[in-house]
N, C-alpha and C positions, 0 to 999 in steps of 0.2 A: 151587758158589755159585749162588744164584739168577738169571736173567735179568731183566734191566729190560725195561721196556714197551715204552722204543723202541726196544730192540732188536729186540724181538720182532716190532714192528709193519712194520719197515724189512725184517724179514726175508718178513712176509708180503707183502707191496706187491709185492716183488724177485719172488712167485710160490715161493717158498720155504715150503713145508707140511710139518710132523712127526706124527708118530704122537699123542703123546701134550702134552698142555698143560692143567697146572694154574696156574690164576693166582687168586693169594691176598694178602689184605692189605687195610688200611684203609680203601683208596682207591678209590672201585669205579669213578670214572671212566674209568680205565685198564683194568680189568677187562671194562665195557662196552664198549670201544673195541676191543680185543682178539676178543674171543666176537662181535660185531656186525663184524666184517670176516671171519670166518671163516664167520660164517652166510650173509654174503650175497656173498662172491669164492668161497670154496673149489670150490664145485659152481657148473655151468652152475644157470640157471632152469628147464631143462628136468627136470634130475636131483634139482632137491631137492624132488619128491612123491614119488618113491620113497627116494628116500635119503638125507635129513636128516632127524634125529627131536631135536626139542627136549624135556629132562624138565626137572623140578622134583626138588631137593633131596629134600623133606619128602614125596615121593610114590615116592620111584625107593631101594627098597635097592640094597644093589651088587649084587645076585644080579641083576636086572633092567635094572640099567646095563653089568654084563659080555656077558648075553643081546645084547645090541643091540650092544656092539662088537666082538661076535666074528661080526656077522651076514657073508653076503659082498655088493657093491653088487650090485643090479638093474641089469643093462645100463649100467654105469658102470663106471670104472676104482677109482673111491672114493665111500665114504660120509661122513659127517659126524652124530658124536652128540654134544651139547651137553647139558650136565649143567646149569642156572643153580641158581642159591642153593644150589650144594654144600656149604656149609657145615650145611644142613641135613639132608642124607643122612642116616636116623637110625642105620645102622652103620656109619659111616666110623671111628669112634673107638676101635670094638667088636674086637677080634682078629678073629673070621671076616670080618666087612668089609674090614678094612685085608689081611689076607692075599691075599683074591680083588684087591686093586687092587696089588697089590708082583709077584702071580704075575704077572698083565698087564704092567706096565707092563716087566715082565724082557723080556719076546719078545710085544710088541703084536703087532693082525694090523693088516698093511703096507698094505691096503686103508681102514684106519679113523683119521679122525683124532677121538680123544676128547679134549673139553674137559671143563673142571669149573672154574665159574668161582664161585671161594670168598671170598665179599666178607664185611667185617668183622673176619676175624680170618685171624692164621696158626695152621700148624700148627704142632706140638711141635717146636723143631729138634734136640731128643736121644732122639725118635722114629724105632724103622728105616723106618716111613712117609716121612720126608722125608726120609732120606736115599740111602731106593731112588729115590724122586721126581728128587730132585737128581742121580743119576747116573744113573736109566736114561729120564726122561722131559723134559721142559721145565717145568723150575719157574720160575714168574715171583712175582717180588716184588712190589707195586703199594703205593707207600707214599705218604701225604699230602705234596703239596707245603708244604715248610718256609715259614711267612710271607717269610723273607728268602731265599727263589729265586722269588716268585709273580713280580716284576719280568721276572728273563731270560726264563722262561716266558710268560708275555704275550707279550714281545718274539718270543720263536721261534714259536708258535703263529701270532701274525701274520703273520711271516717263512715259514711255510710256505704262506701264502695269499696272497705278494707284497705284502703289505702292512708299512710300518714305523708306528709311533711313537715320542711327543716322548719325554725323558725325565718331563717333569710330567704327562701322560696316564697313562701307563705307573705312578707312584705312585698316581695317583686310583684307578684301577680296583685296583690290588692293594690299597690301602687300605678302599677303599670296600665292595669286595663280598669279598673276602678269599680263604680259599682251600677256599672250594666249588667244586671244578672245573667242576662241573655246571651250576652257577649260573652260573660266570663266563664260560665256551667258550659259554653259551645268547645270553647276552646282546651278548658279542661276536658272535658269527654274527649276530642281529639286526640288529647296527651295521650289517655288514656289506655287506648285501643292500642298501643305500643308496646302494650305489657302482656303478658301472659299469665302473670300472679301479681299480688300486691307487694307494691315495694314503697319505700321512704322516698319521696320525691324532693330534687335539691335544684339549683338554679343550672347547673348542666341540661338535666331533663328539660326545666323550661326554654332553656334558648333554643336546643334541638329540637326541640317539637312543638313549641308554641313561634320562638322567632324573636323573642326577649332577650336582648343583649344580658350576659349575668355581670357585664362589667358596664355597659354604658345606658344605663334608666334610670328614673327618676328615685329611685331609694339610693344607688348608689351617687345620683347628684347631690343630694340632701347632706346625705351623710359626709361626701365631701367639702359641701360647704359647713357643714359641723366643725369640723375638724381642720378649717382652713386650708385645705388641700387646694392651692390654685392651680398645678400645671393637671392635676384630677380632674378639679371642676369644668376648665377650660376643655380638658381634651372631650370630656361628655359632651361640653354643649357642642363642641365640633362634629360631634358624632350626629347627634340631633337634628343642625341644618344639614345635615347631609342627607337626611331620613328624615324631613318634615312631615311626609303623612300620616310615620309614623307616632312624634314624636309632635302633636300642636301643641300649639304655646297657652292657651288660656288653664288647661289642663296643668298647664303646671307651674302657671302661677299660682293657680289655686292648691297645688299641694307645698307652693313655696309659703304661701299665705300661711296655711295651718302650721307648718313647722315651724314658723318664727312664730306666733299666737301661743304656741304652748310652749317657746322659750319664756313669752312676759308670765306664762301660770308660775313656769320653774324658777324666775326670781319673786312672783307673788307667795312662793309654797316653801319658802327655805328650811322650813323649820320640817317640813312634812319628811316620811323616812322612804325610801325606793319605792316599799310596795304602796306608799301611800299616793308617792307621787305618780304614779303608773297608773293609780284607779283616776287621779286627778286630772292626766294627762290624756285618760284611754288610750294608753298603751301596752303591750306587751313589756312587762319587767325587763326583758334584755335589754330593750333600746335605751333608758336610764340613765345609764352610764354615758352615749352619744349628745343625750340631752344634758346634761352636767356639764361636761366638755366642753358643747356649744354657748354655755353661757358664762364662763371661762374666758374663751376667744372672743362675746359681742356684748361687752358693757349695756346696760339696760338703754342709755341711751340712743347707741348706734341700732339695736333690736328696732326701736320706734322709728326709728329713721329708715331701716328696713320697710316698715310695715308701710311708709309712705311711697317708697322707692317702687313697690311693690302695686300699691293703688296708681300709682303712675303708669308702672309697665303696662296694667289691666287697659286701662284707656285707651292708650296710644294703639295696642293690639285691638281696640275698638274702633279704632281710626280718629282718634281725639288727641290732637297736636302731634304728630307722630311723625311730621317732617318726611313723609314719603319710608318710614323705614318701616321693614319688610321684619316678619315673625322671626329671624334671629338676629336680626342686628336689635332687635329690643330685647333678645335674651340675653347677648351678650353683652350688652347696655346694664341689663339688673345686673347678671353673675357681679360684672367691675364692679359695680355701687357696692355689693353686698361684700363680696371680700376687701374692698379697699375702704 
């Protein structure tokens, strides 16, 4: 079975190095985080002009990428050869490619640790490629963070840096910037550097230094149309066309989508108790209460009529019957549907 990232990462930190690491999948944040502590812990500073060689995918067959990790170190005890955009290797898929990488990875040399770091896509898992991988190398998985883990993730990421935040912070940023890890770890570390010791981070912090309105985004859009706040919900979405680049529309149809989706869970779960509903909903227990409210103010059948109102908005922002209108006159199109 494949390795997760932090495991792998907790294992290099520890000074813990292996022969052989492939890391593959979606999510390349993880990927660069992995391949970018191996490139700059594994070898002293001194060692890696002789004996770190970075290739490219779409430049490196394996006949080429074998050459170099069967080399032995220059006056080192190990080398380091880093593979990046292996997915591009143009014989990795090919029998004599995958063969030269199955003979390796059986009996690596002990001196070599090769990565191959394969962003975008996995390999075949009914493939003997990955399953010599799987058992004779380090296969790591690296899969997108699910929108309803971006929350604990914030929270731990922070918590690795001594820092905590609110539970209402912690919504904004995973609402607002979503789950581009790249994006989101860039702009946190920017917060960051603001600080001089660790502090509880709240939505003041965020709008000052990331640029997130703490009154006008998409958590507090949501929770206004929960709650039937229409001169709220209306003034947000004015906020919005006013700041379209920051604020696209598909983005948040699709966090309009999931919030009405786990409205029909909360009239499917009546009987479920908070914390039941919360595991049901992947939510944080706080928000609960917003979700009970909301189904309150939108009868099961107007919710359904939502979820149509809503595949409509999608389209027309696709350009499919949209009558010439532009990304807020179809926001302001849904909001009317959905509150009236």
């Amino acid at each position: 079975m494949p390795s997760t990232p932090e495991t792998i990462l907790k294992e290099l930190r520890s000074g813990k190095f292996s022969p052989v690491y492939f890391i593959q999948g979606e999510e390349p944040y993880f990927i660069d985080q992995i391949t970018d502590y191996i490139e700059n812990h594994a070898l002293s500073a001194a060692d890696r002009g002789f004996n770190q060689m970075v290739m490219y995918g779409k430049d490196a067959p394996m006949t080429s990428i074998m050459a170099n990790a069967k080399r032995f170190p220059m006056m080192a005890d190990r080398q380091v050869v880093i593979v990046k955009e292996a997915q591009n290797i143009p014989d990795l898929g090919k029998e004599a490619g995958y063969d030269q990488l199955i003979s390796y990875v059986k009996n690596p040399l002990p001196s070599t640790i090769l990565v191959f770091a394969h962003k975008y896509k996995t390999l075949d898992g009914r493939k003997a490629l990955y399953k010599e991988l799987d058992k004779h190398a380090l296969l790591i998985k690296s899969d997108k963070v699910p929108e309803y883990k971006l929350s604990p993730y914030i929270e731990g990421y922070l918590k690795e840096k001594g820092f905590t935040i609110d539970t209402k912070a912690c919504q904004v940023l995973a609402e607002s910037i979503g789950n581009n890890l790249e994006v989101l770890t860039n702009e946190v570390d920017k917060m960051l550097i603001n600080f001089s010791e660790p502090i509880k981070i709240n939505t003041d912090h965020i709008q000052k230094f990331i640029g997130i309105s703490k009154e006008y985004n998409t958590f507090e859009l949501t929770k206004a149309l929960s709650y039937k706040d229409v001169l709220k919900a209306n003034t947000i979405i004015r906020y919005f066309s006013q700041n379209p680049k920051s604020n696209p529309l598909i983005p948040i149809i699709s966090l309009l989508f999931t919030h009405f989706n786990r409205l029909l869970l909360v009239y499917g779960n009546k009987q479920a108790s908070e914390r039941e509903l919360a595991g049901i909903l992947k939510v944080n227990p706080y928000f609960i209460k917003e979700y009970n409210i909301a189904t309150k103010n939108y009868p099961l059948g107007k919710i359904i009529d939502i979820i149509g109102y809503l595949r409509e908005a999608d389209l027309r922002s696709k350009g499919v019957d949209n009558n010439s209108m532009d990304e807020s006159q179809i926001l302001k199109e849904l909001v009317f549907k959905i509150l009236h």
